[in-house]
C-alpha positions in Angstrom: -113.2 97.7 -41.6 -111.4 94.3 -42.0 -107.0 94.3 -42.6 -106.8 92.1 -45.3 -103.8 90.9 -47.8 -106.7 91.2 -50.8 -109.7 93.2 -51.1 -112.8 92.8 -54.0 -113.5 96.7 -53.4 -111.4 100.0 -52.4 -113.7 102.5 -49.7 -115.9 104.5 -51.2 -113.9 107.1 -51.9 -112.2 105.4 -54.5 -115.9 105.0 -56.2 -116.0 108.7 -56.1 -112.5 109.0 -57.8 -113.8 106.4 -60.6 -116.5 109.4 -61.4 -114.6 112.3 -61.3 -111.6 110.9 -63.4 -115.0 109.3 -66.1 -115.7 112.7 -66.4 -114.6 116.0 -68.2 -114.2 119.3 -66.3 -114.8 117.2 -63.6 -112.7 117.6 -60.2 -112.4 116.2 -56.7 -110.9 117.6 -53.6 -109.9 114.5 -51.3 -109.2 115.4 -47.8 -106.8 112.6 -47.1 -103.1 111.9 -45.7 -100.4 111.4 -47.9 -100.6 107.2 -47.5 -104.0 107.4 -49.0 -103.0 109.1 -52.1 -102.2 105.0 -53.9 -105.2 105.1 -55.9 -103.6 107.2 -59.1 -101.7 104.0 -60.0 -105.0 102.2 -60.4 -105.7 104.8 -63.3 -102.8 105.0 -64.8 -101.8 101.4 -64.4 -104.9 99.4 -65.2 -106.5 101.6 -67.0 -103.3 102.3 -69.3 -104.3 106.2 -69.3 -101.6 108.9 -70.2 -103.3 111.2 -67.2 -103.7 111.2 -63.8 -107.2 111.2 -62.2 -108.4 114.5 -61.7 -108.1 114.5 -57.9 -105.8 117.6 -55.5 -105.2 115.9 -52.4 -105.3 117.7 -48.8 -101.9 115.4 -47.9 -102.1 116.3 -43.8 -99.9 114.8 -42.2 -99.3 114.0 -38.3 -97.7 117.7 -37.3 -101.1 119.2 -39.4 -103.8 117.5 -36.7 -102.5 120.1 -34.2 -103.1 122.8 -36.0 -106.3 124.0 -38.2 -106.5 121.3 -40.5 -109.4 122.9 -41.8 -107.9 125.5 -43.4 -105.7 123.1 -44.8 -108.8 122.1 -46.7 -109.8 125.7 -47.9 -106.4 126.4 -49.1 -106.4 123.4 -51.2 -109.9 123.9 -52.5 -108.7 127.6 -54.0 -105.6 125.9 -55.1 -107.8 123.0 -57.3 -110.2 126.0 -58.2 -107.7 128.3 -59.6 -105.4 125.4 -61.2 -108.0 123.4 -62.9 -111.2 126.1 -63.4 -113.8 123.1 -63.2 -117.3 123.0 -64.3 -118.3 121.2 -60.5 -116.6 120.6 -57.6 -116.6 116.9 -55.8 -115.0 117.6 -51.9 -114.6 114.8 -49.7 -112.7 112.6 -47.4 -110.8 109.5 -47.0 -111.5 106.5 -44.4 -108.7 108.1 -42.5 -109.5 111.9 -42.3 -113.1 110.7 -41.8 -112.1 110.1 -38.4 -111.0 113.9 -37.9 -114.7 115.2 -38.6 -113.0 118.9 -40.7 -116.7 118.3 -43.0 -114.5 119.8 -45.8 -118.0 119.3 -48.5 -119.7 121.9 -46.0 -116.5 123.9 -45.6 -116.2 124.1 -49.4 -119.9 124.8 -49.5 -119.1 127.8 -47.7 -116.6 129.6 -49.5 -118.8 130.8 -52.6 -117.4 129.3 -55.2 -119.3 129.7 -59.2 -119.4 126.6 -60.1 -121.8 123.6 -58.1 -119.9 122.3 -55.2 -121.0 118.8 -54.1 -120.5 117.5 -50.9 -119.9 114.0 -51.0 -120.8 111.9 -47.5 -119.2 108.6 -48.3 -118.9 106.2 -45.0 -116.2 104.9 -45.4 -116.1 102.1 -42.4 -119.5 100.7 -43.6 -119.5 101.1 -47.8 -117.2 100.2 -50.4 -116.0 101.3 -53.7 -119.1 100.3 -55.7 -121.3 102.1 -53.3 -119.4 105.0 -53.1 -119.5 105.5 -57.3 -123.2 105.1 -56.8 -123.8 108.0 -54.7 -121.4 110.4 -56.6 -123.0 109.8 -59.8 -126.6 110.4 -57.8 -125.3 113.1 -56.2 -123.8 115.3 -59.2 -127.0 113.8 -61.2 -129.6 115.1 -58.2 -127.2 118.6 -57.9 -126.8 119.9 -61.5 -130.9 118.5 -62.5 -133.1 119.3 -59.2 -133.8 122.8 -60.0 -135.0 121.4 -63.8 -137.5 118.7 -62.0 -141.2 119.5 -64.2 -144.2 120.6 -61.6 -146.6 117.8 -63.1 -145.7 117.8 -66.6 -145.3 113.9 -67.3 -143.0 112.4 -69.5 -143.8 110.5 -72.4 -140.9 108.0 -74.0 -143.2 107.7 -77.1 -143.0 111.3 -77.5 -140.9 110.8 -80.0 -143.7 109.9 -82.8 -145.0 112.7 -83.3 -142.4 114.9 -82.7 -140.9 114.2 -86.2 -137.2 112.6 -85.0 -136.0 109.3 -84.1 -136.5 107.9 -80.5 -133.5 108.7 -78.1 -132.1 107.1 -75.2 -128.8 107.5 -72.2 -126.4 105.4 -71.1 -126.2 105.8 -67.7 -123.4 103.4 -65.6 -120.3 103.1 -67.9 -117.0 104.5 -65.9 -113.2 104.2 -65.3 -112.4 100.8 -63.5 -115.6 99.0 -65.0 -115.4 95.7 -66.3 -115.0 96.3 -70.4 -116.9 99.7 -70.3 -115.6 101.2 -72.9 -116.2 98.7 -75.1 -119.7 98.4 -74.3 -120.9 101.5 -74.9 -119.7 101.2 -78.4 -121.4 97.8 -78.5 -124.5 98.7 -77.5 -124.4 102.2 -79.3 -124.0 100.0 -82.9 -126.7 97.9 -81.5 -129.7 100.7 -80.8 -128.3 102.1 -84.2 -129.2 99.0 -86.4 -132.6 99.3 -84.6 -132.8 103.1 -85.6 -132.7 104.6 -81.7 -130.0 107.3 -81.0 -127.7 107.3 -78.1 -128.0 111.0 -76.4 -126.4 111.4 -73.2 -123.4 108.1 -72.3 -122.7 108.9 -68.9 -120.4 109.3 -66.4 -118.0 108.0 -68.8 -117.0 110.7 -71.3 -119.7 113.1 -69.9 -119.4 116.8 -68.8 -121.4 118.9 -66.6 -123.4 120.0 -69.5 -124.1 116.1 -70.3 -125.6 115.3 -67.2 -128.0 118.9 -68.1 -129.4 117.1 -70.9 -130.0 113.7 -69.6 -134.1 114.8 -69.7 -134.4 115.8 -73.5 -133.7 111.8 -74.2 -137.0 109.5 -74.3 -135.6 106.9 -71.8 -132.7 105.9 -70.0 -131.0 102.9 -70.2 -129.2 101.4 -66.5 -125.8 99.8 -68.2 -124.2 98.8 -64.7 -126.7 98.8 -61.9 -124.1 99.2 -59.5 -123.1 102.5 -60.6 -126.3 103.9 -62.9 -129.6 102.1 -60.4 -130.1 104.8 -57.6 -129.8 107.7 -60.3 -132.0 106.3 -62.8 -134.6 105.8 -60.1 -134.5 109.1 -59.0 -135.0 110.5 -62.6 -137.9 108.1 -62.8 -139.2 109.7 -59.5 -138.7 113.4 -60.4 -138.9 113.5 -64.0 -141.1 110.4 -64.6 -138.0 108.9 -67.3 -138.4 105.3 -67.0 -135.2 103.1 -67.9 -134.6 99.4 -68.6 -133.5 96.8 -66.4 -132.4 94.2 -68.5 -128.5 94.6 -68.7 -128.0 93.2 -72.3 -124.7 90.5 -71.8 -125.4 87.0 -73.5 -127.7 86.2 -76.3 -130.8 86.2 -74.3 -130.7 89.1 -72.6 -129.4 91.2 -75.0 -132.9 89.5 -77.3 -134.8 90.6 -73.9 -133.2 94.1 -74.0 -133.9 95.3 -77.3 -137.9 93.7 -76.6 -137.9 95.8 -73.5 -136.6 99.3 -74.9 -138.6 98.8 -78.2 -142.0 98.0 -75.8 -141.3 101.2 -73.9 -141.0 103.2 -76.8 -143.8 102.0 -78.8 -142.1 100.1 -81.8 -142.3 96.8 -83.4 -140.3 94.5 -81.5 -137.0 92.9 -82.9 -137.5 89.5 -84.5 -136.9 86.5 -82.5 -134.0 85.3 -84.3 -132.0 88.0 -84.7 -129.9 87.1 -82.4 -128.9 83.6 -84.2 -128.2 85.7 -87.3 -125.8 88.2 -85.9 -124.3 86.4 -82.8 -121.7 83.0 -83.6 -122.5 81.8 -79.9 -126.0 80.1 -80.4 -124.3 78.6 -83.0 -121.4 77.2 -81.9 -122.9 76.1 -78.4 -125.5 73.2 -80.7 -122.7 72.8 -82.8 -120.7 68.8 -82.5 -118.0 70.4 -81.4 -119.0 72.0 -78.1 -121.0 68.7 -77.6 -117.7 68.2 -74.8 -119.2 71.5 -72.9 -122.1 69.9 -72.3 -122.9 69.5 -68.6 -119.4 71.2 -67.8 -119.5 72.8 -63.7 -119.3 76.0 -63.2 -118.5 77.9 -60.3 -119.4 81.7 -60.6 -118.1 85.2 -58.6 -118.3 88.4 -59.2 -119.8 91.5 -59.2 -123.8 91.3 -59.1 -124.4 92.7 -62.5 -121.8 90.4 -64.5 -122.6 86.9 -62.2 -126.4 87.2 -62.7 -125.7 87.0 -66.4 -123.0 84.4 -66.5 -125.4 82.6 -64.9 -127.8 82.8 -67.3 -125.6 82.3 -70.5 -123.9 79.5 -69.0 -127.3 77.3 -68.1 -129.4 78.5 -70.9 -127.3 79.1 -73.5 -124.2 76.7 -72.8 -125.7 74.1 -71.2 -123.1 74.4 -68.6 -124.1 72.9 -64.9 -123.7 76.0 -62.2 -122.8 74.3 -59.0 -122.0 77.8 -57.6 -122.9 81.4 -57.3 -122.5 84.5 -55.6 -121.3 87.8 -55.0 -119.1 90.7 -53.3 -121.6 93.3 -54.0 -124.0 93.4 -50.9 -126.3 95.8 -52.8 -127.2 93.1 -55.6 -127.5 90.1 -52.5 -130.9 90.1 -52.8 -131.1 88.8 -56.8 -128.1 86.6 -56.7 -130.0 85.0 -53.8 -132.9 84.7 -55.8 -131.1 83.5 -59.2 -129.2 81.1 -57.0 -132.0 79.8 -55.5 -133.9 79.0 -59.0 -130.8 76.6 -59.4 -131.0 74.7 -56.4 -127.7 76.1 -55.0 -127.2 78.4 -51.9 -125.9 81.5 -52.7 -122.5 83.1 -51.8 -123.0 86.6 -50.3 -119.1 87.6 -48.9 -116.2 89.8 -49.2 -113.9 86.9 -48.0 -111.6 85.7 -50.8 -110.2 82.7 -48.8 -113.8 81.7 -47.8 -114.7 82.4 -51.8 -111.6 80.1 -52.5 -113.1 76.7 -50.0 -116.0 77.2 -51.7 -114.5 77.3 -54.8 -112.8 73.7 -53.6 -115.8 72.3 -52.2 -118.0 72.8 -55.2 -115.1 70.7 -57.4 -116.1 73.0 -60.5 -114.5 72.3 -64.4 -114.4 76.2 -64.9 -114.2 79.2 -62.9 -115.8 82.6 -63.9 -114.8 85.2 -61.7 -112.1 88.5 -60.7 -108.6 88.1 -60.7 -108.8 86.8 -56.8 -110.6 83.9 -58.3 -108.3 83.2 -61.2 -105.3 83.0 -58.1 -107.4 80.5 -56.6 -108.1 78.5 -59.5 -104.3 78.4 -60.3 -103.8 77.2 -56.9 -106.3 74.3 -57.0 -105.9 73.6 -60.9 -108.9 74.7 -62.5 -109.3 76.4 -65.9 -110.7 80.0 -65.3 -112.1 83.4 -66.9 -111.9 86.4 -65.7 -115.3 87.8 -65.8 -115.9 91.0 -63.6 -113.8 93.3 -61.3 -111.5 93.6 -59.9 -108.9 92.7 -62.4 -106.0 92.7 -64.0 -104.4 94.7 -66.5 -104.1 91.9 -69.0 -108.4 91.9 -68.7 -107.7 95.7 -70.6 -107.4 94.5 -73.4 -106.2 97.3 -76.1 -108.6 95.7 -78.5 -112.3 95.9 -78.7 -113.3 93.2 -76.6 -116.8 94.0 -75.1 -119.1 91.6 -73.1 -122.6 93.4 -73.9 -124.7 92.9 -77.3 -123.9 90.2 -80.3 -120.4 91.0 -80.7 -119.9 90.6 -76.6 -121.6 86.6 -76.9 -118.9 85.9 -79.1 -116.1 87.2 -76.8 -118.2 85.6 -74.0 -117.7 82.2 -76.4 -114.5 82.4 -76.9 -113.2 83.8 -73.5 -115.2 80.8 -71.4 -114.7 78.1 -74.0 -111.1 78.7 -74.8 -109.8 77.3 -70.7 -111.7 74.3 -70.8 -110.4 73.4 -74.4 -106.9 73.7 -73.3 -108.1 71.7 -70.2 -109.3 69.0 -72.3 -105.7 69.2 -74.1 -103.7 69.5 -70.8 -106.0 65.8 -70.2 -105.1 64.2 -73.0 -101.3 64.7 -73.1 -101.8 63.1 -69.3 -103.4 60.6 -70.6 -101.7 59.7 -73.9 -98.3 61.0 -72.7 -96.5 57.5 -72.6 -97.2 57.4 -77.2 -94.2 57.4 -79.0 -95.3 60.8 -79.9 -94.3 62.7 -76.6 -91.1 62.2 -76.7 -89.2 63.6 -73.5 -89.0 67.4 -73.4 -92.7 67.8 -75.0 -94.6 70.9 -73.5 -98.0 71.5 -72.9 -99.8 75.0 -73.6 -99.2 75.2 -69.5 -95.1 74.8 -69.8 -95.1 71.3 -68.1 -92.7 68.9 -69.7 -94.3 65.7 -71.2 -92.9 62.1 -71.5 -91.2 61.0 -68.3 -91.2 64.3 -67.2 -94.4 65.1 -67.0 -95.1 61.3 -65.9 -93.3 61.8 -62.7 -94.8 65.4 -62.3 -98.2 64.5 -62.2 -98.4 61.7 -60.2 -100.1 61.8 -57.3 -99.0 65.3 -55.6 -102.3 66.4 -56.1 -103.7 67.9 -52.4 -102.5 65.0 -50.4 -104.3 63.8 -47.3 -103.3 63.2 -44.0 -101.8 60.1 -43.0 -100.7 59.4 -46.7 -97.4 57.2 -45.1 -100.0 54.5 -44.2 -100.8 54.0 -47.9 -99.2 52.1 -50.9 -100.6 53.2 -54.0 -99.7 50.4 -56.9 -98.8 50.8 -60.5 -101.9 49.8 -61.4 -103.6 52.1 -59.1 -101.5 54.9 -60.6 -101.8 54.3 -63.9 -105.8 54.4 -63.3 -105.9 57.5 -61.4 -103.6 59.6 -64.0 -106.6 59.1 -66.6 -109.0 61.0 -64.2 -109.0 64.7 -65.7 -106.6 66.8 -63.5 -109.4 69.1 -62.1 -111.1 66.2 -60.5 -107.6 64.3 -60.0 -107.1 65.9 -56.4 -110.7 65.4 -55.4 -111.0 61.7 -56.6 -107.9 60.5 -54.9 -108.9 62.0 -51.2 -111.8 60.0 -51.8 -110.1 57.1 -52.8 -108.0 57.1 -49.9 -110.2 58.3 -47.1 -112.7 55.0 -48.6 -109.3 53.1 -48.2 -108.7 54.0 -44.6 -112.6 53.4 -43.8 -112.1 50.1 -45.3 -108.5 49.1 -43.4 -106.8 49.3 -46.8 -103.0 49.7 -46.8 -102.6 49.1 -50.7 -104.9 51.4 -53.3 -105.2 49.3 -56.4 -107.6 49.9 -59.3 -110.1 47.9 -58.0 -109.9 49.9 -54.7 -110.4 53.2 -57.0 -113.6 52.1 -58.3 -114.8 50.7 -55.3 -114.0 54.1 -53.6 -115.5 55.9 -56.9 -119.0 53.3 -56.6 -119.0 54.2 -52.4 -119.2 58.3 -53.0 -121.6 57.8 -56.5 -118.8 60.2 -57.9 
C-alpha cells in the first residue's frame, strides 16, 4: 500500500460498496474502524443521491481489539439483518481490520441466516477499487446462479427464432461511481430498441437479487464496463454457455462494430454501414471546414482501460487527432492498452502514479488532455486544455442532464465535450496574439478570466516554466513580441528550447532570429 496525497482508486472494499449501494435489497456488513467509515460522502456527494449506501459498519475501535472483536461482528450482522431484512448478505473487511484476521464472511456464514450470505475476500494491500467491484459482482452472480448451472444442455442465442418473441439481451457492468452509467444504459437500451432486441436483466445497477436469477432466460449478455461485468460474463459463458460481446460501443466506430457483433451472434441482418452517419452529428462535423483546425491536434490520453482504449480510437480514426500518449491506472486492462499503444508507435503508460502521469503529461507537450480529474489538475497546472473522460471525477462530471458517452447520442457529447477546450484554446491564442487591436481595450476578459490589453500583455510574457540560469539572458522586444504569437500550450515548451539553444550557442541576448534558429536546431 502506497501513503499518497491523491489516489486513481479506493481498496477494494470500496468496489464492493459501489455494488451493494447499485443494488436493491442489497446490503453489506463492513468490518472496519470508525476512520474507515469516509466512503458514504462519495455517494452522497458525487453521486448527488438522497440515501446513504446500504453499508452497517462494525466501527471497532482500539479498546475492542482486546476483547472479542468477533462477536462484535455477529452482533452487528443480526443488527443489519433485523433492521434492513435483505434479500443477500455481502460481509467483509476493510484494509485495516484485514490485518486482525476476525474472517467475519465465514463467521456470518455460520450463523444460519435465510437469505444467501456472501463472503467477500477482497485483499486489500494488493487490489484496488476496480478489482474489488469485479469480484463482488462475480461473487453474488456465481452465489445466487451456481445451483441453476444446466448438466449439458447448451445454450443457443438464436433461440429466439423459433421461439416466437424478440431476441433478448443483459447489461452487465453499469454501477454507482461509473463514468456516466446511468446514462448509458438508457443510451444503449434506445439503441438495441431501434434494432428490435429487448434489454432483460441491466445489472448491478438497479438490479435485485431476483435480477441476477434471471440473467439466463436472456439470449446474450452484453459486457458494458469490462472492469466491473468481464470475470462474470466469462463465467456465465463457462457454466451456462451465454456468450456476450466485447465491443464496448463509445465513438462512432465501435458502437457500428457493436451492433455488427450482437446482430452476428444472434443471427440477424446486420445494421447498415451508414447508420451511424445518419444518426450521429460527429462524423459529420469532424469532415466538416470547421474542424479542419482539429486536424493533427496532440493528444495525450489517461484513464480507466475501458474509456482510454476508445478515446483512442475516436480520436485517431474518427478526429484525426495525433495520440502522442496513452495509458492507464487499471492494471487488469495493461495488457490491451499496451497493445493499442503499441499499434501507435507510442509506449504505453501502465501506473498508479499521478505525478509520474503529470511529467509524462509535460514531456509529451500535448494540445488536449483526456483524462480523470487528477489529469484535469495537471493540465491546469501546465496550461493545457483538458476533458474529463473517465474516473475518478468530479462532481461537476455528474452532470444532472443526460449526458452519456456510449451509442450515437454519446459521439455527440464525445464532440462537443473534446472539441469545446481546444476551441476556447484557439480563442485564448488569438486574444494573445491580437491583444494589442484597438478592440481590446484594457480590462477585456478572456473565457479563462485573464484581463486583456496591457494587462494581459504583461501577464503573459514570458513566466511560462522558466529555466534555470534565466539571469544570464536578455530577451529583446523583438524576441518577445515573436514568442507571444507561439500558442500558449507550446509557449513554455518553445522558450526552454529557445534558451537552452541560446546557452549552447554562448548567447546572452534572445532575439527573433535566435527563436528560429533555436526552433530550426530542435525541427520543432
Amino acid at each position: 500500500m502506497q501513503l499518497t496525497l491523491w489516489t486513481y482508486e479506493g481498496p477494494p472494499h470500496v468496489g464492493a460498496m459501489r455494488i451493494a449501494a447499485s443494488m436493491r435489497g442489497v446490503h453489506y456488513v463492513l468490518h472496519a474502524p470508525q476512520g474507515d467509515t469516509y466512503a458514504d460522502l462519495l455517494f452522497t456527494m458525487i453521486e448527488r443521491r438522497g440515501q446513504r449506501p446500504p453499508v452497517t459498519y462494525t466501527t471497532f475501535q482500539a479498546r475492542d481489539l482486546g476483547g472479542d472483536t468477533a462477536e462484535l461482528v455477529k452482533r452487528h450482522v443480526r443488527e443489519a439483518v433485523d433492521r434492513f431484512q435483505p434479500d443477500a448478505l455481502l460481509v467483509g473487511e476493510s484494509c485495516t481490520a484485514e490485518l486482525i484476521q476476525d474472517q467475519p464472511g465465514a463467521l456470518a456464514q455460520g450463523m444460519g441466516l435465510t437469505m444467501p450470505v456472501v463472503n467477500l475476500e477482497l485483499p486489500a494491500y494488493s487490489k484496488k477499487e476496480n478489482w474489488g467491484a469485479a469480484e463482488t459482482f462475480y461473487q453474488l452472480v456465481r452465489n445466487l446462479l451456481k445451483e441453476q448451472a444446466p448438466a449439458n444442455s447448451p445454450h443457443d442465442p438464436k433461440a429466439w427464432q423459433h421461439q416466437g418473441r424478440r431476441p433478448r439481451m443483459n447489461l452487465l457492468g453499469p454501477s454507482l461511481l461509473g463514468f456516466r452509467c446511468r446514462d448509458d444504459v438508457l443510451e444503449v437500451q434506445k439503441l438495441l430498441t431501434l434494432h428490435g432486441i429487448d434489454v432483460g436483466v441491466v445489472a448491478p445497477l438497479g438490479a435485485g437479487v431476483e435480477d441476477l436469477q434471471r440473467i439466463p432466460d436472456a439470449d446474450l449478455n452484453v459486457c458494458l464496463y469490462p472492469e466491473v461485468a468481464e470475470s462474470s460474463c466469462s463465467w456465465l459463458e463457462r457454466n451456462f454457455g451465454m456468450p456476450f460481446s466485447r465491443t464496448v460501443p463509445i465513438g462512432v466506430g465501435a458502437t457500428h462494430d457493436f451492433l455488427v457483433e450482437v446482430h452476428e451472434m444472434l443471427g440477424m441482418e446486420p445494421p447498415a454501414h451508414d447508420e451511424g452517419y445518419r444518426r450521429s452529428r460527429l462524423p459529420w462535423y469532424s469532415e466538416s471546414v470547421d474542424s479542419t483546425y482539429l486536424t493533427g491536434k496532440r493528444v495525450f490520453i489517461f484513464g480507466d482501460g475501458s474509456h482510454a482504449l476508445a478515446a483512442a480510437r475516436i480520436c485517431s480514426e474518427e478526429l484525426g487527432f495525433m495520440v502522442v500518449g496513452l495509458g492507464t491506472y487499471s492494471r487488469e486492462m495493461a495488457r490491451p492498452v499496451r497493445a493499442a499503444a503499441k499499434a501507435m508507435g507510442l509506449e504505453a503508460l501502465i501506473s498508479d502514479d499521478y505525478l509520474a502521469v503529470e511529467a509524462a503529461m509535460a514531456e509529451a507537450a500535448p494540445e488536449l488532455v483526456l483524462g480523470t480529474q487528477m489529469e484535469r489538475h495537471s493540465a491546469k497546472r501546465l496550461g493545457i486544455p483538458c476533458a474529463v473522460i473517465s474516473t475518478p471525477m468530479h462532481v461537476q462530471d455528474v452532470p444532472a442532464r443526460m449526458s452519456p458517452q456510449m451509442g450515437w447520442e454519446g459521439a455527440n457529447v464525445i464532440f462537443d465535450d473534446w472539441v469545446h477546450p481546444l476551441m476556447m484554446g484557439l480563442e485564448e491564442h488569438l486574444i494573445g496574439m491580437f491583444r494589442h487591436d484597438f478592440e481590446f481595450v484594457d480590462g477585456h476578459q478572456s473565457h479563462l478570466g485573464h484581463a486583456g490589453g496591457a494587462g494581459a500583455a504583461d501577464s503573459s510574457g514570458l513566466s511560462d516554466i522558466p529555466g534555470e540560469g534565466d539571469g544570464a539572458l536578455h530577451w529583446t522586444a523583438d524576441g518577445e513580441a515573436e514568442l507571444k504569437k507561439i500558442p500558449f500550450f507550446v509557449r513554455g515548451k518553445v522558450r526552454r528550447n529557445t534558451e537552452t539553444y541560446a546557452r549552447d550557442m554562448g548567447c546572452r541576448e534572445i532575439s527573433s532570429e535566435t527563436l528560429y534558429d533555436a526552433k530550426a536546431h530542435f525541427k520543432a
